[in-house]
C-alpha positions as MATLAB code, in Angstrom:
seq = 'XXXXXXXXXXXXXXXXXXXXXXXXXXXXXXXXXXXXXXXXXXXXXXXXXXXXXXXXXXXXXXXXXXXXXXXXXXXXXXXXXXXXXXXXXXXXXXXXXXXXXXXXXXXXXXXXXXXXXXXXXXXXXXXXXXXXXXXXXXXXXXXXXXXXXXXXXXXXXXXXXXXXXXXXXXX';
ca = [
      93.742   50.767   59.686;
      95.169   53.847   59.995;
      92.197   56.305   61.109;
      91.682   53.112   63.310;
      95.284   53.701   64.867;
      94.769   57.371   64.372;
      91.397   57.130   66.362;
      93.277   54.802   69.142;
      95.962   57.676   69.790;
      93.390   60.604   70.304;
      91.664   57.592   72.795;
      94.869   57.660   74.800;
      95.760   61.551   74.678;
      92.294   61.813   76.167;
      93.202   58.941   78.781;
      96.598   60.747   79.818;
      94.812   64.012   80.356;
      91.362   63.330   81.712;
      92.389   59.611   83.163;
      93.053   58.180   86.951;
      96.014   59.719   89.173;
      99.170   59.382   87.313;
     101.444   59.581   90.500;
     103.303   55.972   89.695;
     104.520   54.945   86.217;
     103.114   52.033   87.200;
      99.852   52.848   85.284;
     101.492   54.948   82.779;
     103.610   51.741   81.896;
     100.173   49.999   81.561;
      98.454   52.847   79.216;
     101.704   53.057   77.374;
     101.822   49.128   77.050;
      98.211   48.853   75.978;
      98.814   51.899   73.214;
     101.761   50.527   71.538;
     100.715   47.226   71.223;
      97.588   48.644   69.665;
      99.702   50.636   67.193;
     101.837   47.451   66.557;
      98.836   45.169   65.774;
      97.456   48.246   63.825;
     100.660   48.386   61.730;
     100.635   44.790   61.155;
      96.758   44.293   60.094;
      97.935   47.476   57.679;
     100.575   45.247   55.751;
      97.871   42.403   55.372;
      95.900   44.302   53.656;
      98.362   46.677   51.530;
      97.662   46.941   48.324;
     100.559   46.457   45.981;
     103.365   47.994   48.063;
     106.493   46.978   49.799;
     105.665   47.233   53.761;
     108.695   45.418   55.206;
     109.370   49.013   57.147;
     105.931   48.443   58.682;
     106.201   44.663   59.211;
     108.887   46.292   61.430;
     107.261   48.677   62.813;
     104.282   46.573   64.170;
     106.755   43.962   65.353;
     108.604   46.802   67.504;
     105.072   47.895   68.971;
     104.045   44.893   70.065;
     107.330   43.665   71.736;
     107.524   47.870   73.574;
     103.860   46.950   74.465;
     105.089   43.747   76.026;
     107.501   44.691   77.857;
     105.895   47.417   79.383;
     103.097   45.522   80.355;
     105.326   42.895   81.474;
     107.332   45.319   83.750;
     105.237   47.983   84.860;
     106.489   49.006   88.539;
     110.077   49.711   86.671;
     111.378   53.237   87.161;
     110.329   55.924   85.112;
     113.984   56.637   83.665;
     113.198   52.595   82.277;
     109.947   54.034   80.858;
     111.090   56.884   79.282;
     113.673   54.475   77.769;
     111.505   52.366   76.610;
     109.359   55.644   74.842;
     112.813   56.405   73.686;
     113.405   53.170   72.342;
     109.576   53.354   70.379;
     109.760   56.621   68.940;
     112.832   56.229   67.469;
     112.150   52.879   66.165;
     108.655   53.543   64.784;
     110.318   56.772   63.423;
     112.632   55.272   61.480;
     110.564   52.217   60.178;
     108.149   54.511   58.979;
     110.015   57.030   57.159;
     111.502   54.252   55.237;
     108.201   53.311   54.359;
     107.444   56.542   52.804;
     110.450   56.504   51.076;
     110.242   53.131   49.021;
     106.669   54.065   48.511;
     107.264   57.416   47.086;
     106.235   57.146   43.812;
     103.077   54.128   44.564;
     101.386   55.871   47.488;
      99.803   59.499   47.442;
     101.310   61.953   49.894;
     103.729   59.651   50.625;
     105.446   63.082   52.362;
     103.028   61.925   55.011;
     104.815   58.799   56.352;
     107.735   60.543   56.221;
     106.548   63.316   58.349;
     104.977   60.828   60.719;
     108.465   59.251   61.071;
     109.866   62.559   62.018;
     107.372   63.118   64.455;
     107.929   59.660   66.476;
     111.727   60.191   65.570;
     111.404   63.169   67.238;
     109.544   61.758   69.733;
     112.303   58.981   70.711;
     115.038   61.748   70.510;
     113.582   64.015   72.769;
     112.494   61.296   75.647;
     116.116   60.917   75.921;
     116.865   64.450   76.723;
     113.822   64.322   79.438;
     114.819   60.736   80.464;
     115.378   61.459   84.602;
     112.006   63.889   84.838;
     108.868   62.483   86.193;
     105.379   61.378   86.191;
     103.905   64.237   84.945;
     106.029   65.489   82.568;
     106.339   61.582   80.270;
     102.546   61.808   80.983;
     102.200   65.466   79.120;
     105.145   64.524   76.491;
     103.115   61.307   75.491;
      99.851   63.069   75.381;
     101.125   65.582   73.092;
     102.741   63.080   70.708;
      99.137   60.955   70.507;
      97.353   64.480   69.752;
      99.992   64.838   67.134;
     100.310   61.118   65.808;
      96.094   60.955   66.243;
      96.216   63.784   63.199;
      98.563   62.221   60.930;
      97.555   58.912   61.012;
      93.809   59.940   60.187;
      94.958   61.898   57.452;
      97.239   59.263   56.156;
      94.387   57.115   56.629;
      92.428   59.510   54.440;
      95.341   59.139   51.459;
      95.649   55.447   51.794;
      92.045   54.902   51.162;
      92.745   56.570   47.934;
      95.364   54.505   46.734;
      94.010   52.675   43.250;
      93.548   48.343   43.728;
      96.275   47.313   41.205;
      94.678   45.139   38.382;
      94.164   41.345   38.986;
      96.782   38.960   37.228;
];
């Protein structure tokens, strides 16, 4: 699930750069909305089919996309400040949820550095939109494009290293 999710953010960097006019948030709210609950279901078919791990940090995590997703989708002529809040809200979230992940899985889950990295990425991510939270358009547009680029690469390669992770042995 992860190159799928990894796959699904390079879908929506390419969207954001090469997609319609991005003069409302209106239709940013609608990409963004469409994206995270992606990512959310993504994280959630993840933990059905984990393999031997603790993934209450991405139970979490997909629960947090889908309900960012929602609301962006159910709200999308709000203000641009609301969106970037709402980006704030899901980087920081997702952040967090998955560098916890890569920290109870440390010693299951190869380059489990990864996660972690990927959590300080979206971390980052949330932080930041804060900061940038009364810009426009164009600039959440460019911010989120660079974070899919960015969040396309790790969760491929993370998809890469999960695929690698042994079936434990049947009872």
């Amino acid at each position: 699930m992860f190159v799928v999710r990894g796959m699904a953010s390079f879908a929506f960097a390419v969207l954001l750069l090469l997609g319609p006019d991005w003069g409302s948030s209106r239709v940013l709210a609608m990409a963004f909305g469409v994206y995270a609950l992606v990512d959310g279901a993504g994280a959630l078919a993840f933990v059905r089919g984990a393999r031997g791990f603790e993934t209450n940090a991405y139970i979490g995590r997909g629960v947090l996309g889908l309900l960012v997703g929602a609301c962006a989708l159910a709200q999308p002529m709000a203000t641009t400040t609301a969106l970037w809040v709402l980006v704030s809200i899901w980087g920081i979230g997702t952040g967090v949820f998955e560098m916890v992940f890569g920290t109870r899985t440390w010693s299951k889950v190869p380059k489990a550095v990864g996660f972690m990295l990927a959590g300080a990425v979206s971390f980052g991510l949330g932080i930041t939109a804060i900061h940038f939270a009364l810009d426009g358009v164009g600039m959440l547009r460019g911010f989120l494009a660079f974070y899919a680029v960015v969040n396309g690469i790790t969760a491929t390669a993370l998809g890469e290293s999960i695929h690698a992770v042994p079936q434990p042995a049947s009872p």
